[in-house]
N, C-alpha and C positions, 0 to 999 in steps of 0.2 A: 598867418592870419591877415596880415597885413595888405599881401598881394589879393588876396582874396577880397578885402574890406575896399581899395581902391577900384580892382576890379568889379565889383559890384555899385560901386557909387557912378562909376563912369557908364555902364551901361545902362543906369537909370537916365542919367544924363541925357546922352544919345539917344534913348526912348523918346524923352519929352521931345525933344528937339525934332525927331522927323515926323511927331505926332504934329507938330506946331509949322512947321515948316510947311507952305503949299506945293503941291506937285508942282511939273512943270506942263505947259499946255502943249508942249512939241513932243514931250515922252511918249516914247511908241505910237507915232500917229502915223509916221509911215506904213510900218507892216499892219498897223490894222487897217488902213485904206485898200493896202494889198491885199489880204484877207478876206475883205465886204467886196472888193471886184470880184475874188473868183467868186460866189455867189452857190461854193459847198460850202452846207451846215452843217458838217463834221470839221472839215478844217475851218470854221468861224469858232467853233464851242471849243475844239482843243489850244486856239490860239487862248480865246478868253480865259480859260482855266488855268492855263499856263503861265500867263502875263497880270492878269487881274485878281485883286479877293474881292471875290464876289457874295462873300459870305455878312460883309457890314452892310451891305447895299438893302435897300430897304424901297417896297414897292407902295408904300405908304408910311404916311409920317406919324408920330406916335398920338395917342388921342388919350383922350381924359375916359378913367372907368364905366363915366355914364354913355360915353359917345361910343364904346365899345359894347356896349350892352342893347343901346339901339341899333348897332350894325347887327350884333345877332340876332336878335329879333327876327329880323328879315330873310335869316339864313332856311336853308331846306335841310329838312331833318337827315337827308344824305350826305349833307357837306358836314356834318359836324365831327369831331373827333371824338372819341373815347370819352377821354377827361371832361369835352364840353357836354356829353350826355349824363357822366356821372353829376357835375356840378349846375344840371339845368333845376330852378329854381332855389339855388342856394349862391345867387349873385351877393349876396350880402354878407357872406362868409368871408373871412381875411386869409390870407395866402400867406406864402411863407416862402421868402425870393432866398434865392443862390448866393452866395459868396463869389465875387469873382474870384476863378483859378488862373492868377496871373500871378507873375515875379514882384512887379511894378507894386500891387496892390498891398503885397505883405510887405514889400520894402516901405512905401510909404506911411504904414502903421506904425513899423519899429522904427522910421524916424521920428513919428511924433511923439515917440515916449521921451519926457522929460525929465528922466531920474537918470536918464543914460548919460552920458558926458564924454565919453572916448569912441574913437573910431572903431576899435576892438570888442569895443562894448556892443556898441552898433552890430558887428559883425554874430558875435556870440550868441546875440538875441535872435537876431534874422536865421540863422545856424536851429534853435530851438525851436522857432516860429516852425519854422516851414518841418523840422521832424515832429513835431506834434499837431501839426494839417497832414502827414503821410506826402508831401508834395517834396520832400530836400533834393533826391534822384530827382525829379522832374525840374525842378526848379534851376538845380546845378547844370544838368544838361543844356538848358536853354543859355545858359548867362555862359559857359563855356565854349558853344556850338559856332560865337563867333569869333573865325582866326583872326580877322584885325585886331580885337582887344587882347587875345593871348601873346600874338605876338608884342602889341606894343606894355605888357605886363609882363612877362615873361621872358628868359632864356631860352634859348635853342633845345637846352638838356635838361628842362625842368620836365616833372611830373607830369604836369599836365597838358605839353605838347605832345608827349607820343600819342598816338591813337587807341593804340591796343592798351596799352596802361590806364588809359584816363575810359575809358568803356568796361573796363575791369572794374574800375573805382565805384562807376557810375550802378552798374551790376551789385554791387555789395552793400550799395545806399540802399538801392530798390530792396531788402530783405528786411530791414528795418522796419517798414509797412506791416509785417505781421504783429509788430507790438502795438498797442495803446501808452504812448507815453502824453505828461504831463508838464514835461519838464519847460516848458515856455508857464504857464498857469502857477504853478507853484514855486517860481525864481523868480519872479516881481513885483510883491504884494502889493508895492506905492503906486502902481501903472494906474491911471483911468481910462476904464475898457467901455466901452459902448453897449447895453443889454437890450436885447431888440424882443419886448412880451407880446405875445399873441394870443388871444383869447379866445374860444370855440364854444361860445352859448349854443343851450337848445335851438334846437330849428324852429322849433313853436314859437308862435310869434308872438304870445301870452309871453314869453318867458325868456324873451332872447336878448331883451331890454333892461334897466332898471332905470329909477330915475331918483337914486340916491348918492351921494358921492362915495367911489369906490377907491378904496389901496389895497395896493401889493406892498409887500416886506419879503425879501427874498436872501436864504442864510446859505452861508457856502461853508466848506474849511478853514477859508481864509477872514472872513470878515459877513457880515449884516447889512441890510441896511436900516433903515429907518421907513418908517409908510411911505409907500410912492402915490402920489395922486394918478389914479385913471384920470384923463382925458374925458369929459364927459362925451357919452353915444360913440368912445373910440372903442376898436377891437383890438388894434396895434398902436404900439406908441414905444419909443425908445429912451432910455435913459442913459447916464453917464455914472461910472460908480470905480472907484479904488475896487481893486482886482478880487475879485468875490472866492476864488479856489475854484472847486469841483464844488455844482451845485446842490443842494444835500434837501433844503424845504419851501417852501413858499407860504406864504399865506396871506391870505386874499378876506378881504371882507366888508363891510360899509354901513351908512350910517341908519340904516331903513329910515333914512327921508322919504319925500315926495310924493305922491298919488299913487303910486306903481314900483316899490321897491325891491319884491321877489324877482330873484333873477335865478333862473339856473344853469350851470356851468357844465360842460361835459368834460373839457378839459384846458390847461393852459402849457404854452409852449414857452421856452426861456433861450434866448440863441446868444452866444456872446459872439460877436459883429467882426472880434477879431480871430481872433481863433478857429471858431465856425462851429464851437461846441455845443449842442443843440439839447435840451433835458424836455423833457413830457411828464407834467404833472396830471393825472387821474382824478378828478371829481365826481360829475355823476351826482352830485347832489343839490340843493337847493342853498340862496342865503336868501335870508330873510326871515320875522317873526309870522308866528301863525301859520306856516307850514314847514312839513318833515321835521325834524328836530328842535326848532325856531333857531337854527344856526343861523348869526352876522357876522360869522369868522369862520374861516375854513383852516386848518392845517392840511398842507398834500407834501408827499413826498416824490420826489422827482425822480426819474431815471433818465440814462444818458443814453440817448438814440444813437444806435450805432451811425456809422460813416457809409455804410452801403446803403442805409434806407433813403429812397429817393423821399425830395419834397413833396411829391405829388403824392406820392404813399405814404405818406406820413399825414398831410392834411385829411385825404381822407379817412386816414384810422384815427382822426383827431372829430371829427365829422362825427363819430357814431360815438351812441355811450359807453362808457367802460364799464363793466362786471359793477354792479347796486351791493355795498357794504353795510346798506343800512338795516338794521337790526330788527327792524318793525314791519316797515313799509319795504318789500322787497319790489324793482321797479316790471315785474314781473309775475304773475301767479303763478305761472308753471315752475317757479326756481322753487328746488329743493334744497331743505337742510341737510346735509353730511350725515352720516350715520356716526354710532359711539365707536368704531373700530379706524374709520376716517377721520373723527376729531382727535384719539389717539394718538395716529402716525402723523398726522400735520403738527402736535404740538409739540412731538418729538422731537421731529425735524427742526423745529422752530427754535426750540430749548438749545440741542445738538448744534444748532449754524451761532448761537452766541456760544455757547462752550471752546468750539473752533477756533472763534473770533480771537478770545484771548490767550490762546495757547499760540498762536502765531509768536514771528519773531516781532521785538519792541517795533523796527523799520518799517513792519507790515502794517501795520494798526494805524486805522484811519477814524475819525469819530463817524464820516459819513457811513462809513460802512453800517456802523453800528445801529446808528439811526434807523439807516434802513432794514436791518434786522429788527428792531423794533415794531416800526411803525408801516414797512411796506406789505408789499403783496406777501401774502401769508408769513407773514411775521408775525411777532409777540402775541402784541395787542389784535390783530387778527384771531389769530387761533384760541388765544384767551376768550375773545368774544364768544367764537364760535360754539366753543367748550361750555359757557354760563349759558347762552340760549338755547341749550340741549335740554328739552323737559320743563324751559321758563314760559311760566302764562302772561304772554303780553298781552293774549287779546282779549276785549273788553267790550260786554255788551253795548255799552254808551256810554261816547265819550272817546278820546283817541289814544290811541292802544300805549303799552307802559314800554318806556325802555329799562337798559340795565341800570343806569342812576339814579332812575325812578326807587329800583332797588335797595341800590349802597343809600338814597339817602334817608330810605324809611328805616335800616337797618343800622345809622347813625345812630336816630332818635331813640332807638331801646336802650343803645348800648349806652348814651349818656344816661339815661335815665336807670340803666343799671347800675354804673359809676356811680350815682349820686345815691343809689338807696345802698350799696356796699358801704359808701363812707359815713352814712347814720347809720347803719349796722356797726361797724365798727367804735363809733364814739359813742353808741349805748352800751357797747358790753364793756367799753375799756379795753380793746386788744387789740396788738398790733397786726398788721396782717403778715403772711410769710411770703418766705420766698415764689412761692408757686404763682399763691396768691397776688403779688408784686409783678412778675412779669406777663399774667395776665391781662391788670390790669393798665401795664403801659403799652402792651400791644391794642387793647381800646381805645385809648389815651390817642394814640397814634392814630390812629385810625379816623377816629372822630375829629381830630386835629388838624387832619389831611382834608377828606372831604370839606371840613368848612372852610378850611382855604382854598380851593378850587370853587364851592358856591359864590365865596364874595369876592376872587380876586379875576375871574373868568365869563363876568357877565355877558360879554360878543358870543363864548361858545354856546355851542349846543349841544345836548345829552351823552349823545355822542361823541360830540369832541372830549366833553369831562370826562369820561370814560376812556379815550385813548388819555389823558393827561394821567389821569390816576393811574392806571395802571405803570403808564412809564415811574410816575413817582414814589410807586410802591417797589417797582424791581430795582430803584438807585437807595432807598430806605432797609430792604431787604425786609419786605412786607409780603411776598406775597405768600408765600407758604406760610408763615405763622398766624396770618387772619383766617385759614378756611376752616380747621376745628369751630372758630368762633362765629363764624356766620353758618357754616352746620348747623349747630349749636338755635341759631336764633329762630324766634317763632315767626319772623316773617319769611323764612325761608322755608319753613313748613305752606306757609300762605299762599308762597309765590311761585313754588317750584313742584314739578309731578316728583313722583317718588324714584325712578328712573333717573333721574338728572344726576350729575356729578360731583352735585352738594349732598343730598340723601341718600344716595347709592354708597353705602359704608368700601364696599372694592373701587368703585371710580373715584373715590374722595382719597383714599390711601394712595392712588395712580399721582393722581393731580397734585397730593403734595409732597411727593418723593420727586415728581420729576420737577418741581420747581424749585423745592433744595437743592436743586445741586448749583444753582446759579447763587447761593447765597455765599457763595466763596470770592468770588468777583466783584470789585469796586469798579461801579456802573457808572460814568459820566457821561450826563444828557448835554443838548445843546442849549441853549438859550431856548432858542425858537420851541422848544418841548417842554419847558419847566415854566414859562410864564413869569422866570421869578420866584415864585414859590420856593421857600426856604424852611424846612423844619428843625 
């Protein structure tokens, strides 16, 4: 490792130094005056290509985003490329730049890590680095490729002189590339990594704005942060943060200050600056009071953009909105509900990927995973919804239409108010209650207990958010299947629901709570970022 570790410092070395060093003005000025005499344009372009890179060369000097926006302007709708047709009148949309793919750039990363302290250290890291960017064959190649340094590192008979051995090697690296490894991200907790957020408001110009101050709070496997201030009127803005793991939540929200504080989001980007690991958090909905849910806090959960999706393809599927999960307002008339055979098998599926989850080996089990079993794309809380809003009458002649909390918390209020006439029943006749009796009562208890922690502890959310909250803090409780006899049971379920639904439907209600028993065997821990705190 060692030869490896000098050999890699020396060719940063010698990097800097011919980067910094000036040419020389007599270099090759002979044969290219030769070259301009004979006055062929093939033998001019294969001299130049041969002797020149002409690839830094630059036929204008770099300009400021506005000075580029007046150059196009002026352009003919012929000159333009692809990309500048798709992104013509969405100049105000934030981009999403490259990583350099150079040696130099990741070596000078793992030198600024400050918790390293030996040369070997150095080595091991940059080793991780570069197999978890898929570049180590690439990387190694380059930094091997020159024979001055091998030879002044090296023996005659070491490994990495021969040819055909060290092409071999290189060969066996490049295979590595089929996996997804982690192992730079999750062996350095105390690093401070660089997170580069980008934001992708409505296009609507109603809505692309806010003018309240806005945070991010962003949770990994490894660590939290704390609220980041947006940048006011920013789209991109970078922070500095002890090593977050694999990202798992984000949540975004603000103060509905100002004159104009609805903003809607379609989605948010999360890149870590070192690594290059890029996540895509899914919104599609509003923050602000007085429209959609009155959400001022969003919960999303992130997915990790693979490494083949170019930037340009990614911004633009960042550009449109994602699939509308809002329960009420769907962002579309023509989107249809799922049928009762459809909500079935999605909540099978759902129930079955956590079942999965914990029958893996202990090494396997990740909380992110979990998370996103819960709370992502057809997950839990998903297909749960889906399931309740089967046969639920949300809509409402005047007035704006009911969500599913609207629900649980009119369905609170009986149930206290049954509580309390049970317990002057009981202190008029003199009798203790039984056992049936008792566990009935503490699954109410519960119940009731839950909800109004989530009413007074979750003010920022919105109906929906209480809704994905509750439900996670009913499956770590082991709530879910023993409330639905009791909300069966209640007369606001009579009120609220057609008789087809999977609360009065006596066969869909038997479905619904067999297949949620089976998860009552598993000791569920949530994240922070999902529990709010909330402690029963």
């Amino acid at each position: 490792m060692m030869p490896i570790t000098s050999h890699r410092m020396f060719y940063s070395h010698m990097s800097r130094m011919c980067a910094l060093s000036p040419p020389s003005s007599k270099f090759g000025l002979p044969d290219l005056i030769f070259f301009l005499k004979s006055r062929n344009i093939f033998e001019i372009a294969s001299y130049l290509g041969a002797n020149f890179d002409l690839s830094s060369m630059a036929l204008e000097t770099d300009m400021t985003p506005s000075t580029v926006r007046g150059r196009d302007r002026h352009k003919t709708p012929d000159r333009k490329s692809p990309l500048e047709r798709r992104s013509l009148g969405s100049c105000d949309q934030p981009l999403l730049r490259q990583l350099p793919v150079s040696l130099t750039f990741d070596m000078r990363n793992v030198q600024a890590m400050s918790d390293i302290k030996t040369h070997i250290g150095y080595a091991r890291a940059w080793v991780r680095l570069s197999l978890e960017k898929k570049l180590l064959s690439r990387h190694l190649r380059t930094l091997l490729a020159d024979s001055a340094l091998l030879r002044s590192q090296y023996k005659r008979y070491a490994f990495l002189r021969c040819e055909d051995e060290k092409e071999q090697f290189l060969y066996h690296l490049l295979t590595l590339n089929a996996v997804d490894y982690f192992c730079f991200t999750n062996t350095y907790p105390n690093t401070k990594l660089p997170y580069r957020v980008v934001i992708f408001p409505s296009r609507k110009a109603s809505a692309a704005t806010t003018t309240a101050n806005s945070w991010v709070a962003i949770s990994g496997t490894l660590g939290e942060t704390s609220p980041v201030p947006i940048p006011r009127g920013a789209l991109e803005f970078v922070f500095h943060h002890k090593n977050l793991g694999v990202l798992t939540t984000l949540r975004i929200g603000h103060d509905n200050s100002g004159l104009s504080p609805k903003w809607m989001l379609e989605h948010l980007v999360v890149k870590n600056e070192v690594t290059g690991h890029t996540y895509k958090f899914p919104c599609g909905r509003w923050l602000g009071r007085g429209i959609d849910d009155d959400s001022t806090e969003r919960l999303l959960v992130g997915e990790l953009v693979p490494r083949h999706v170019d930037s340009e393809e990614l911004v633009e599927a960042c550009r449109t909105p994602p699939r509308c999960r809002s329960p009420s307002v769907p962002r579309r008339p023509s989107e249809i509900r799922p049928s009762v055979p459809e909500i079935q098998h999605m909540l099978g599926d759902a129930v079955n990927n956590i079942v999965k989850f914990y029958y893996r080996r202990k090494q396997e089990k990740d909380r992110s995973t979990l998370t996103l079993l819960l709370c992502g794309e057809m997950g839990l809380v998903y297909c749960l919804e889906q399931t309740l809003l089967c046969g639920f009458k949300s809509a409402r002649l005047f007035g704006r239409n009911l969500y599913l909390w609207d629900y649980f918390v009119r369905v609170k209020e009986q149930f206290e108010a049954a509580l309390l006439e049970d317990i002057d029943k009981c202190e008029c006749l003199g009798q203790s209650p039984g056992d049936k009796e008792l566990e009935q009562g503490a699954v109410l208890q519960c119940f009731c207990h839950l909800v109004e922690q989530i009413c007074t502890s979750s003010h920022s959310l919105g109906k929906d958010g209480k809704f994905q909250l509750f439900v996670c803090l009913c499956a770590r409780e082991h709530l879910l299947h023993r409330m639905l006899p009791h909300l069966a049971a209640s007369r606001i379920t009579q009120e609220m629901f057609e008789e087809q639904s999977f609360l009065r439907n006596p066969n869909l209600l038997t479905y619904l709570r067999q297949i949620l028993e089976s998860l009552d065997e598993f000791d569920i821990v949530l994240e922070n970022s999902l529990t709010k705190g909330i402690i029963l």
